[in-house]
C-alpha positions as CSV (number, residue, x, y, z in Angstrom):
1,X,-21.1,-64.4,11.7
2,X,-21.8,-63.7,7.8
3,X,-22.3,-60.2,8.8
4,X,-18.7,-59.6,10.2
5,X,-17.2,-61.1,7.9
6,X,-19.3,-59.1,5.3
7,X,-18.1,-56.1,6.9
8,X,-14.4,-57.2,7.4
9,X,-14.4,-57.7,4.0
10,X,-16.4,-54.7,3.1
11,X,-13.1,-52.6,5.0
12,X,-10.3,-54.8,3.7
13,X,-11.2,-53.4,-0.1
14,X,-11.3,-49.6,0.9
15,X,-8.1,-50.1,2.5
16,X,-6.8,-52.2,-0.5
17,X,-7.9,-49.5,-2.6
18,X,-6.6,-46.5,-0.7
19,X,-3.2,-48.9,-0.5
20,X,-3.0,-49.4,-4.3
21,X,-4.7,-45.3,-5.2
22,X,-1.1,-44.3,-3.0
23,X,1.1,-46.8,-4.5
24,X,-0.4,-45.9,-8.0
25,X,0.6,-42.0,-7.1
26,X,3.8,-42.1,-5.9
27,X,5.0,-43.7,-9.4
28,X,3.7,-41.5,-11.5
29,X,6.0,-38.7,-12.3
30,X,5.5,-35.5,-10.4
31,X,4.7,-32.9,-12.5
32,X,7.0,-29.8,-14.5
33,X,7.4,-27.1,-12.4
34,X,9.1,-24.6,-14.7
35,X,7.6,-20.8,-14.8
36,X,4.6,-20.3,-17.3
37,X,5.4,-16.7,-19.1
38,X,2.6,-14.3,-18.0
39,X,1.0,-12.1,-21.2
40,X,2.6,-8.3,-20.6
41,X,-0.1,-6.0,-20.2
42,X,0.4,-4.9,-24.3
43,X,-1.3,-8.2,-25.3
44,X,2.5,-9.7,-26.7
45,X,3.4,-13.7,-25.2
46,X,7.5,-12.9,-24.3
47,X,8.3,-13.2,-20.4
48,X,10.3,-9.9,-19.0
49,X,13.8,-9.8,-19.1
50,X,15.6,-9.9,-15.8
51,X,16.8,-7.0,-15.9
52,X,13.7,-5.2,-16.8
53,X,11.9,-2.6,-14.3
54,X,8.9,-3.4,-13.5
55,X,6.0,0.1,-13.1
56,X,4.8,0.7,-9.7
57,X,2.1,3.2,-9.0
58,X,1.3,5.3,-5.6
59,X,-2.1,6.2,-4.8
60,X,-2.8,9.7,-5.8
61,X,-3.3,12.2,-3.1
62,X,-2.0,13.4,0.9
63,X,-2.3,10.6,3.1
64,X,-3.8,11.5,6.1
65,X,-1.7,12.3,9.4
66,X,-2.4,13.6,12.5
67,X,-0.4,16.3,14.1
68,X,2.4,14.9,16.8
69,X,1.6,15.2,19.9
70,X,3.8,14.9,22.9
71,X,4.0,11.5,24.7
72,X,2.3,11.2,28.2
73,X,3.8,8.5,31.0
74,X,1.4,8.0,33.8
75,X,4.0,9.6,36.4
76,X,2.2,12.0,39.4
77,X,3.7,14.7,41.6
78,X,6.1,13.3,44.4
79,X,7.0,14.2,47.1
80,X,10.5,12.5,49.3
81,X,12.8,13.9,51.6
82,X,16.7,13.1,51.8
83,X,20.2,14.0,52.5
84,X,21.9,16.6,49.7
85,X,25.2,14.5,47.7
86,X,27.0,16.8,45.5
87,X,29.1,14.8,43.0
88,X,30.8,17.3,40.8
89,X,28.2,19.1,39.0
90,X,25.5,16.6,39.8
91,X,23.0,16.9,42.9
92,X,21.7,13.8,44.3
93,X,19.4,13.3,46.8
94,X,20.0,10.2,48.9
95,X,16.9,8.8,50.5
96,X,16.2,5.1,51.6
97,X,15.3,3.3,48.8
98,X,16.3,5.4,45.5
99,X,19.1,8.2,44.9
100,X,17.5,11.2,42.7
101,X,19.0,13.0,40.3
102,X,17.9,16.5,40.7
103,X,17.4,18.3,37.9
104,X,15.8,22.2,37.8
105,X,16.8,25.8,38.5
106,X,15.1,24.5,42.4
107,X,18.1,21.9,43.2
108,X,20.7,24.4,41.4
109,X,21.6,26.7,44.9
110,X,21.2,22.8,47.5
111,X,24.3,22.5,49.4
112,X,26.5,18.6,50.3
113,X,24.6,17.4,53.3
114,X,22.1,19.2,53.6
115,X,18.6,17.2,54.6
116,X,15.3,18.7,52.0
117,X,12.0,17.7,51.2
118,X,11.4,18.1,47.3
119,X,8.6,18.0,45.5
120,X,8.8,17.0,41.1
121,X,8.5,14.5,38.6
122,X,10.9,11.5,37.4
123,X,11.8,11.9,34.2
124,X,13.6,8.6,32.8
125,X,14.2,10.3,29.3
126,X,16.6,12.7,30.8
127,X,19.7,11.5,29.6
128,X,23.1,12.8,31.9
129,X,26.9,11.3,33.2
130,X,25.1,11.4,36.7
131,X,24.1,8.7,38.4
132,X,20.9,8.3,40.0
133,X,16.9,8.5,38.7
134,X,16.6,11.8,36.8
135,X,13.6,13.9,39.1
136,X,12.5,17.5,37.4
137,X,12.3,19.2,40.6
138,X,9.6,21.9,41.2
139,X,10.1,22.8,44.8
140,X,12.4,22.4,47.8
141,X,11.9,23.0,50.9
142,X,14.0,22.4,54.2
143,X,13.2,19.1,55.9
């Protein structure tokens, strides 16, 4: 019994004391927190002006670069067969699931309707008034 109150008591002065170290801190004024001047580099006290520049040196020499290099998209040869849609100057080919935009000297001579199997790239940079997913043909071939 003497022990827990021994240790009850023990607990209610480091709490008292926390209590009263907190009180104690948040009265006492908080502290000045105007700008300290720092020394210019010429050894004189005075702060810089505001409107004063302020000296900025580059490390001397070429930074190193490499040269560019074309950027590389993880598209393979493909190969789909569909139905010929002339829409102005635009040539599409129509297949099941996607309508190519067929770009290249190969799709230039295709005629409206007319059923081919090509064989190219996509090329999702290509940028054109066409609709349909821009293909870099390499060959066609009559399906």
């Amino acid at each position: 019994m003497k022990r827990t109150l021994g240790l009850l008591f023990a607990v209610s002065l480091v709490l008292g004391g926390c209590a009263a170290k907190s009180t104690d801190q948040a009265a006492a004024p908080s502290p000045s927190l105007s700008p300290t001047p720092v020394p210019s580099p010429s050894g004189s006290k005075a702060a810089p002006s505001p409107g004063a520049s302020v000296l900025t040196t580059l490390p001397s020499g070429v930074p190193k670069t490499t040269a560019p290099h074309e950027p590389t998209d993880d598209f393979s040869v493909l190969t789909t067969t569909g139905q010929i849609r002339l829409e102005g100057a635009c040539v599409e080919l129509v297949t099941d699931k996607v309508v190519w935009l067929l770009i290249g000297p190969p799709a230039a001579g295709l005629r409206a309707g007319q059923k081919v199997k090509v064989t190219g790239l996509p090329d999702p940079g290509f940028e054109s008034q066409c609709t349909g997913s821009p293909f870099k043909v390499t060959t066609v071939t009559p399906a």
